[in-house]
N, CA, C and O of each residue as an XYZ file, in Angstrom:
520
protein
N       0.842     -1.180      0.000
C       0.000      0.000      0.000
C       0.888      1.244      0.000
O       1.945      1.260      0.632
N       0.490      2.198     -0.653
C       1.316      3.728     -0.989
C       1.087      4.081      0.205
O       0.572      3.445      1.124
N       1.624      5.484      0.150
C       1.681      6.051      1.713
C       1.529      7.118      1.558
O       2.428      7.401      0.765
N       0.845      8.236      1.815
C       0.114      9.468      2.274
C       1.220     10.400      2.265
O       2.253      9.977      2.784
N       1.233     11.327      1.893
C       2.248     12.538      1.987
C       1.441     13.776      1.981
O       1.283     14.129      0.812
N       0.780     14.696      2.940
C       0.772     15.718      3.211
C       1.638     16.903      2.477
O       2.758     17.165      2.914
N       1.102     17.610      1.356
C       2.101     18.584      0.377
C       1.119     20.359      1.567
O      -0.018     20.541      2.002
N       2.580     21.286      1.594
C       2.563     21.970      2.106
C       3.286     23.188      1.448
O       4.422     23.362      1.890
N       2.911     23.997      0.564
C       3.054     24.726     -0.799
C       3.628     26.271      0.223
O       2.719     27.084      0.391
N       4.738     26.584      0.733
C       4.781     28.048      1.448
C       4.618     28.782      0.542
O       5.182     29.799      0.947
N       4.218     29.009     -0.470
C       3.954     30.379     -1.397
C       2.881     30.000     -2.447
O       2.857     30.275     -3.647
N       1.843     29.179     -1.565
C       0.501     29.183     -2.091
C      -0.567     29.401     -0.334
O      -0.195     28.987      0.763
N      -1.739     30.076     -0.602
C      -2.767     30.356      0.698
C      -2.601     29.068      1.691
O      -2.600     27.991      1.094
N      -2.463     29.007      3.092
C      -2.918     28.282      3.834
C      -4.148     27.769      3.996
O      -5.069     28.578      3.883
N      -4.427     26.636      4.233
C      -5.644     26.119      4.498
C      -6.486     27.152      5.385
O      -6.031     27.876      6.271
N      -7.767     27.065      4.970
C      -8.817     28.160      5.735
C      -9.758     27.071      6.689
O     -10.640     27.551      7.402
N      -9.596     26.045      6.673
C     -10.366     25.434      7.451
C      -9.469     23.686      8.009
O      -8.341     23.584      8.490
N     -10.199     22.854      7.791
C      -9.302     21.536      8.854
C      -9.062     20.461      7.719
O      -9.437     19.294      7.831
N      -8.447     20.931      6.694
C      -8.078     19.904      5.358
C      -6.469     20.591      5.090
O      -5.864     21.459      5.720
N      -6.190     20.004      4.195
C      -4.487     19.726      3.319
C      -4.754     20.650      2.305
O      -5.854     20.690      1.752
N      -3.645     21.542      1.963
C      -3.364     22.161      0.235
C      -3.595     20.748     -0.615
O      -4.424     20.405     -1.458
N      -2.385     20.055      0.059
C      -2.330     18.304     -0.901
C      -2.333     17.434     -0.490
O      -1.875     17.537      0.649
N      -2.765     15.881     -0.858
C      -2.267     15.079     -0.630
C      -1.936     14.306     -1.595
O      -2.608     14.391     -2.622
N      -0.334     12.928     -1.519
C      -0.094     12.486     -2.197
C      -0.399     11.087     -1.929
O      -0.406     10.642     -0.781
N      -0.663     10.353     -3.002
C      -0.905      9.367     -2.689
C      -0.434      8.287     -3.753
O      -1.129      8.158     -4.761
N       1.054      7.260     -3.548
C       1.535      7.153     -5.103
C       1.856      7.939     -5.661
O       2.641      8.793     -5.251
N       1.280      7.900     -6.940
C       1.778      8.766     -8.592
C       0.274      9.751     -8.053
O       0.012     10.361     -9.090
N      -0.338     10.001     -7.444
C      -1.403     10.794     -7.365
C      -1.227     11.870     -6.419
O      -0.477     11.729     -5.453
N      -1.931     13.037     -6.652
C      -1.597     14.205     -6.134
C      -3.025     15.208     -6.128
O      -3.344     15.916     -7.084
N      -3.704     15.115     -4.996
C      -5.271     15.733     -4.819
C      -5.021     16.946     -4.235
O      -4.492     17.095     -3.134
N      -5.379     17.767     -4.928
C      -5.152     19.381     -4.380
C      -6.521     19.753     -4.158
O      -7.472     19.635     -4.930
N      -6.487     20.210     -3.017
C      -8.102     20.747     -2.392
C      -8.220     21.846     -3.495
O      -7.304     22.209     -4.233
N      -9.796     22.422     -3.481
C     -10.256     23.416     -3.669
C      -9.697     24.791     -3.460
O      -9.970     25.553     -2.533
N      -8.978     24.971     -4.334
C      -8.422     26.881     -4.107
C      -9.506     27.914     -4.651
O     -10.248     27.486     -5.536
N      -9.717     29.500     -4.130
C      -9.723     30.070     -4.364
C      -9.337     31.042     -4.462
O      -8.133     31.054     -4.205
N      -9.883     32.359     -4.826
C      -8.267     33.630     -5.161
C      -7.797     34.335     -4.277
O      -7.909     35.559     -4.339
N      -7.081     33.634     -3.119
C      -6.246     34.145     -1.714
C      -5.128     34.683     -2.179
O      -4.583     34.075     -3.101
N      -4.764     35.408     -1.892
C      -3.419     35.929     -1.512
C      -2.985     35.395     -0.938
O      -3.466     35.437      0.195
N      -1.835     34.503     -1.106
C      -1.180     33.619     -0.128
C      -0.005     34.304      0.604
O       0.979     33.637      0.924
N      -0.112     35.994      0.950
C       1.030     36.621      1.625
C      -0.430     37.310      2.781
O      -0.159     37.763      3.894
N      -1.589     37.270      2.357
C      -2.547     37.755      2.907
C      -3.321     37.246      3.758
O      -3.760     37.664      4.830
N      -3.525     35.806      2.894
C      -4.496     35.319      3.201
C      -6.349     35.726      2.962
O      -7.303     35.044      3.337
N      -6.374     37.356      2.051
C      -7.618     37.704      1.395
C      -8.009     37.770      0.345
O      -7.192     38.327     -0.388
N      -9.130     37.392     -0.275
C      -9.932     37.554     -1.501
C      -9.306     38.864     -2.555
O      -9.278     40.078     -2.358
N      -8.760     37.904     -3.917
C      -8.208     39.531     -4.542
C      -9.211     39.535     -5.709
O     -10.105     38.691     -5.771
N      -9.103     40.174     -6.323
C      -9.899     40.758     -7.752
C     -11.254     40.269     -7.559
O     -11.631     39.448     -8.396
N     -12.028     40.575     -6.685
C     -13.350     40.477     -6.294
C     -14.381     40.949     -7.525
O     -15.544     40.558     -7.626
N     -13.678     41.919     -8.485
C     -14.444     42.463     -9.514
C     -14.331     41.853    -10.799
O     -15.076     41.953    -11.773
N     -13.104     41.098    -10.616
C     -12.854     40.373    -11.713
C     -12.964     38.872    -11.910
O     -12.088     38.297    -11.264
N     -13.870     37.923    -12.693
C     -13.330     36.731    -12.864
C     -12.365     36.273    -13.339
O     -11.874     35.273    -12.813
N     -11.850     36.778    -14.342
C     -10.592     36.541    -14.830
C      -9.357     36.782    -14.288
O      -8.302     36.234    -14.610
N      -9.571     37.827    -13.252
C      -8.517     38.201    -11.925
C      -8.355     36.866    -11.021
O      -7.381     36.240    -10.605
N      -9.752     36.720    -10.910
C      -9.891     35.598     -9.830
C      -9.374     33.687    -10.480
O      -8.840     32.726     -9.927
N      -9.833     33.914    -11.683
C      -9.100     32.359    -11.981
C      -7.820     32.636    -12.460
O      -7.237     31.553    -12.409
N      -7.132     33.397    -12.853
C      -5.846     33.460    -12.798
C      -4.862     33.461    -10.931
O      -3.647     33.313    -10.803
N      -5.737     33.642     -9.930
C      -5.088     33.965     -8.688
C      -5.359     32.771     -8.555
O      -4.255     32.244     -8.419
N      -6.568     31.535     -8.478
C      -6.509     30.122     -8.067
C      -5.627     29.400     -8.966
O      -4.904     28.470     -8.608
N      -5.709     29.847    -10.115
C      -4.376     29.077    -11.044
C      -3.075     29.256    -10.518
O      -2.193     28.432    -10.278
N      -3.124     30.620    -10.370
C      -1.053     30.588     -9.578
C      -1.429     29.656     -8.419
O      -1.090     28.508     -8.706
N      -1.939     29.729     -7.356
C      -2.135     29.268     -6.014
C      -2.086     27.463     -6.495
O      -1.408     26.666     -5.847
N      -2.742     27.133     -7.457
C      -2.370     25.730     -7.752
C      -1.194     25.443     -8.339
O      -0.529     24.483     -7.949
N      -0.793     26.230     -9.340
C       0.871     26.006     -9.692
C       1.923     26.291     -8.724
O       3.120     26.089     -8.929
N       1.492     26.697     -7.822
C       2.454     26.537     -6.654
C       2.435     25.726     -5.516
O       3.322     25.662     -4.665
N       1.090     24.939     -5.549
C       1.537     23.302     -4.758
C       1.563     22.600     -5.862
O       2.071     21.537     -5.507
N       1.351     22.538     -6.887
C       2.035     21.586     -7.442
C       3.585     20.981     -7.333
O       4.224     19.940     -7.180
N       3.710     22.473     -7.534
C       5.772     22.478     -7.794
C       5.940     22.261     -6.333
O       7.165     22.180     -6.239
N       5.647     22.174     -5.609
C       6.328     21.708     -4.180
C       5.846     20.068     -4.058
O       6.328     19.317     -3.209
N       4.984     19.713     -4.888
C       5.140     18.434     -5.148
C       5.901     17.726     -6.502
O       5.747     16.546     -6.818
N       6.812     18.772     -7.279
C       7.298     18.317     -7.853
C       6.815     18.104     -9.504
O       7.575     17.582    -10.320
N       5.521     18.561     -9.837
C       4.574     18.676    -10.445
C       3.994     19.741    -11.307
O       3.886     20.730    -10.582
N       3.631     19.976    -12.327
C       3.032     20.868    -13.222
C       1.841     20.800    -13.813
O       1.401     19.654    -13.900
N       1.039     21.820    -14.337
C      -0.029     21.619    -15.338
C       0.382     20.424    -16.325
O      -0.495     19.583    -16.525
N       0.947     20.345    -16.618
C       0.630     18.918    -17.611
C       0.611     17.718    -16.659
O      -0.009     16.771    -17.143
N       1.143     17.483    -15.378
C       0.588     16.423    -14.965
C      -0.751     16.680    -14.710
O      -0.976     15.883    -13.799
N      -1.928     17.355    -14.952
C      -3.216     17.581    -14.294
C      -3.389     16.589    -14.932
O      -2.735     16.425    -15.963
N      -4.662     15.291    -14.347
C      -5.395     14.998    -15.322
C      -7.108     14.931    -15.037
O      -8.006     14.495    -15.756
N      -7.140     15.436    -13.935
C      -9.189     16.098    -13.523
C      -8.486     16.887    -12.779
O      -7.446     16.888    -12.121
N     -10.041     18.101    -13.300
C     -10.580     19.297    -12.498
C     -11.514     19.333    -12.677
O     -12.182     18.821    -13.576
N     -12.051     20.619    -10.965
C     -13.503     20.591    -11.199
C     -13.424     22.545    -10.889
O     -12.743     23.318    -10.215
N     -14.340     22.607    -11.660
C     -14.249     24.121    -11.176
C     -15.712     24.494    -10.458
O     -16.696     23.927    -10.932
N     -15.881     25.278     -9.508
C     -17.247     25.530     -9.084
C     -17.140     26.787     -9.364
O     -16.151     27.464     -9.084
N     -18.406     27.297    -10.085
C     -18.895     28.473    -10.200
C     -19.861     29.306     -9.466
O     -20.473     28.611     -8.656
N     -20.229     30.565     -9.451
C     -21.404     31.081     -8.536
C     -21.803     31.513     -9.656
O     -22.936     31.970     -9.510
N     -21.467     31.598    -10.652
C     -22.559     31.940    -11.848
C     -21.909     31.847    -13.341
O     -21.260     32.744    -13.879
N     -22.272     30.369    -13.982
C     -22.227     29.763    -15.356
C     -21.912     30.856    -16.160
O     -20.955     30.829    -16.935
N     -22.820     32.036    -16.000
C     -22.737     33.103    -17.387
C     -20.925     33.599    -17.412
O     -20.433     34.181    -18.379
N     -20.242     33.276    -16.324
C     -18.793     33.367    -16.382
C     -18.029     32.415    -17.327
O     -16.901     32.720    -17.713
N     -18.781     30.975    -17.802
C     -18.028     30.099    -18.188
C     -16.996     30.869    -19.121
O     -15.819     30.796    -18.770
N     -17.247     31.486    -20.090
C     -16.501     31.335    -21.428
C     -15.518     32.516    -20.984
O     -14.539     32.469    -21.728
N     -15.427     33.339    -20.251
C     -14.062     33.784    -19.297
C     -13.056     33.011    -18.638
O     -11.873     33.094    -18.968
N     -13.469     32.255    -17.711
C     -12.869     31.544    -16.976
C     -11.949     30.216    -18.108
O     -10.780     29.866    -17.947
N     -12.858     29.727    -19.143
C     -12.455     29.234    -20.090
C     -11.011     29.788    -21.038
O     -10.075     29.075    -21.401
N     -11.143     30.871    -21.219
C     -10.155     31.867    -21.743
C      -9.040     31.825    -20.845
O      -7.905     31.738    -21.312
N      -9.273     31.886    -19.351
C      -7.867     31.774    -18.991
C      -7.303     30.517    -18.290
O      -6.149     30.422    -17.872
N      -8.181     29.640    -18.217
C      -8.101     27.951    -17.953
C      -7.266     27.758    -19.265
O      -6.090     27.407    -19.172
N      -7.899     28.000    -20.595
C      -7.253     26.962    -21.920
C      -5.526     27.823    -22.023
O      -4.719     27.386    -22.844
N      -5.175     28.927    -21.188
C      -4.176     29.811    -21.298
C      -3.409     29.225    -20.552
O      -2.237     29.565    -20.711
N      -3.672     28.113    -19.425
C      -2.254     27.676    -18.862
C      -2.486     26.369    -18.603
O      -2.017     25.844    -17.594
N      -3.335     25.605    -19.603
C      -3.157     24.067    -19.701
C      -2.973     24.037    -21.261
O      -3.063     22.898    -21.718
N      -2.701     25.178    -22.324
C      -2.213     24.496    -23.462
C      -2.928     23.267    -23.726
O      -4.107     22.970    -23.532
N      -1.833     22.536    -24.272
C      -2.807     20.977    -24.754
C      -2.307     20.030    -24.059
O      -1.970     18.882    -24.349
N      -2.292     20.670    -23.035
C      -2.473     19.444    -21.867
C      -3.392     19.285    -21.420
O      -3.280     18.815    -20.288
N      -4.769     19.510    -21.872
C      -6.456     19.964    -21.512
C      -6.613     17.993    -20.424
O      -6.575     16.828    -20.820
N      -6.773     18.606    -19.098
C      -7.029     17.545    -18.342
C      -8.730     17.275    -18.583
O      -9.434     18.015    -19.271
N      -9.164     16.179    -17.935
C     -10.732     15.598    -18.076
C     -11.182     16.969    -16.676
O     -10.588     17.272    -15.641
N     -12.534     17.523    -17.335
C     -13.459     18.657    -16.273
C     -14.736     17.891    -16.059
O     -15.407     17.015    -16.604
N     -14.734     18.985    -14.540
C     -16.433     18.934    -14.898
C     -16.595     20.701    -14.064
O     -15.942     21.238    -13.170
N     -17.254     20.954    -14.524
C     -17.900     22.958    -14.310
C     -18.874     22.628    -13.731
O     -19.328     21.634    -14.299
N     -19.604     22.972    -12.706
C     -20.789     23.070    -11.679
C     -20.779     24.487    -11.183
O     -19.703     24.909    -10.759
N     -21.924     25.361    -11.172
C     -22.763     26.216    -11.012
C     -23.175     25.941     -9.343
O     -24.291     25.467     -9.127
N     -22.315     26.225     -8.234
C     -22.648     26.689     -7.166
C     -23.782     28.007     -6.498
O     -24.334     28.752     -7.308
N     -24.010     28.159     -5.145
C     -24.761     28.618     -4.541
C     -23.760     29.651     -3.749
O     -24.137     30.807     -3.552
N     -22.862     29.336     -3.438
C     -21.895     30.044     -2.644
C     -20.394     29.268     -2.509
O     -20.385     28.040     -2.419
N     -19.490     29.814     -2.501
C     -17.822     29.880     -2.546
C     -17.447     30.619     -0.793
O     -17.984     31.589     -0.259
N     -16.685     29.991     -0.427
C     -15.540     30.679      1.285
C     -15.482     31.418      0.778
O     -15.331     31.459     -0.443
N     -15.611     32.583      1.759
C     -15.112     34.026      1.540
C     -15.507     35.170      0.506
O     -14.800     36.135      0.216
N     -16.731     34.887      0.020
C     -17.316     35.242     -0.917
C     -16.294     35.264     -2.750
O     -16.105     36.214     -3.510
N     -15.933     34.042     -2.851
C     -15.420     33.743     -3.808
C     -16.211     33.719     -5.189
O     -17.397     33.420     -5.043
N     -15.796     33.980     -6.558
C     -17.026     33.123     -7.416
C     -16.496     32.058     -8.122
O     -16.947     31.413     -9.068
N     -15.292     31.973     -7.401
C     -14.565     30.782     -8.278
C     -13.700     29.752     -7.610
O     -12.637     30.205     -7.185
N     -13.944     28.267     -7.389
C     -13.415     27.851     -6.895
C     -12.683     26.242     -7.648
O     -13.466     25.396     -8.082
N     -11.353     26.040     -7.702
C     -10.700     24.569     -8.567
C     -10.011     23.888     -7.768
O      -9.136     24.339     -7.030
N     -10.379     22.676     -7.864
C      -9.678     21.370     -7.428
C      -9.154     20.652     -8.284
O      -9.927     20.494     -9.229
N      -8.112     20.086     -8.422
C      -7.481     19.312     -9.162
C      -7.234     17.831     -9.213
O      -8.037     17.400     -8.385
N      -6.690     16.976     -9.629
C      -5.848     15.521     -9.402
C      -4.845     15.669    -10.590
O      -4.895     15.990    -11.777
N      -3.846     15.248     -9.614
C      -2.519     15.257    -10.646
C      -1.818     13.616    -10.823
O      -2.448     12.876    -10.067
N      -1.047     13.065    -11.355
C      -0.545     11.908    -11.961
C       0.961     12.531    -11.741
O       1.247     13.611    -12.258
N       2.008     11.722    -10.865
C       3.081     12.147    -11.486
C       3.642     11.381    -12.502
O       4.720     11.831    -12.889
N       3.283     10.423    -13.030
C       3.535      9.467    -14.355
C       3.171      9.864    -15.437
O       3.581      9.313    -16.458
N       2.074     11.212    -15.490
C       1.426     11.687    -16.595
C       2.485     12.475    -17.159
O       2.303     13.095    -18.207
């Protein structure tokens, strides 16, 4: 049986509640749910912007990745939660901007509410064999 590794990203947001940035497990690598923290802050940035805001959960995930050793092309699922769909084809624009054609398997869901009054929130699974 593989063995559990706790990933701890210092220049991505701390956990806001009683879960892991990561865990590893094997060739697998589950990154909780980020949203757009300031990880020197710890607060909500570009509140006006979606495209502010999925570019700030995108850095915040490329930076536990790499402390696990890991990049966008190992992604291979995400899920993104939204507070409102009519954002898709933004958020899309800057999602397809830093997975290139490394396009991992999605699924997009239309939430009720995001921590911290977020409107955007991504979880990942990574492969390090991918």
């Amino acid at each position: 049986m593989s063995k559990r590794k706790i990933i701890v990203a210092e220049r991505a947001p701390r956990a806001i509640g009683p879960y892991s940035q990561a865990v590893q497990a094997g060739d697998f690598l589950f990154v909780s749910g980020q949203i757009p923290l300031d990880p020197a802050t710890g607060e909500l940035v570009h509140a006006d912007s979606i495209e502010g805001q999925t570019r700030q959960v995108l850095e915040n995930i490329r930076q536990i990745l790499a402390s696990a050793g890991m990049n966008f092309a190992n992604v291979v699922k995400s899920t993104i939660f939204l507070k409102d769909l009519n954002n898709f084809a933004q958020v899309n624009a800057v999602y397809e901007g830093v997975f290139n054609e490394s396009l991992p398997a999605r699924a997009t869901i239309e939430v009720s509410g995001l921590p911290k009054g977020a409107d955007i929130e991504i979880e990942v699974v990574a492969c390090a064999s991918s």
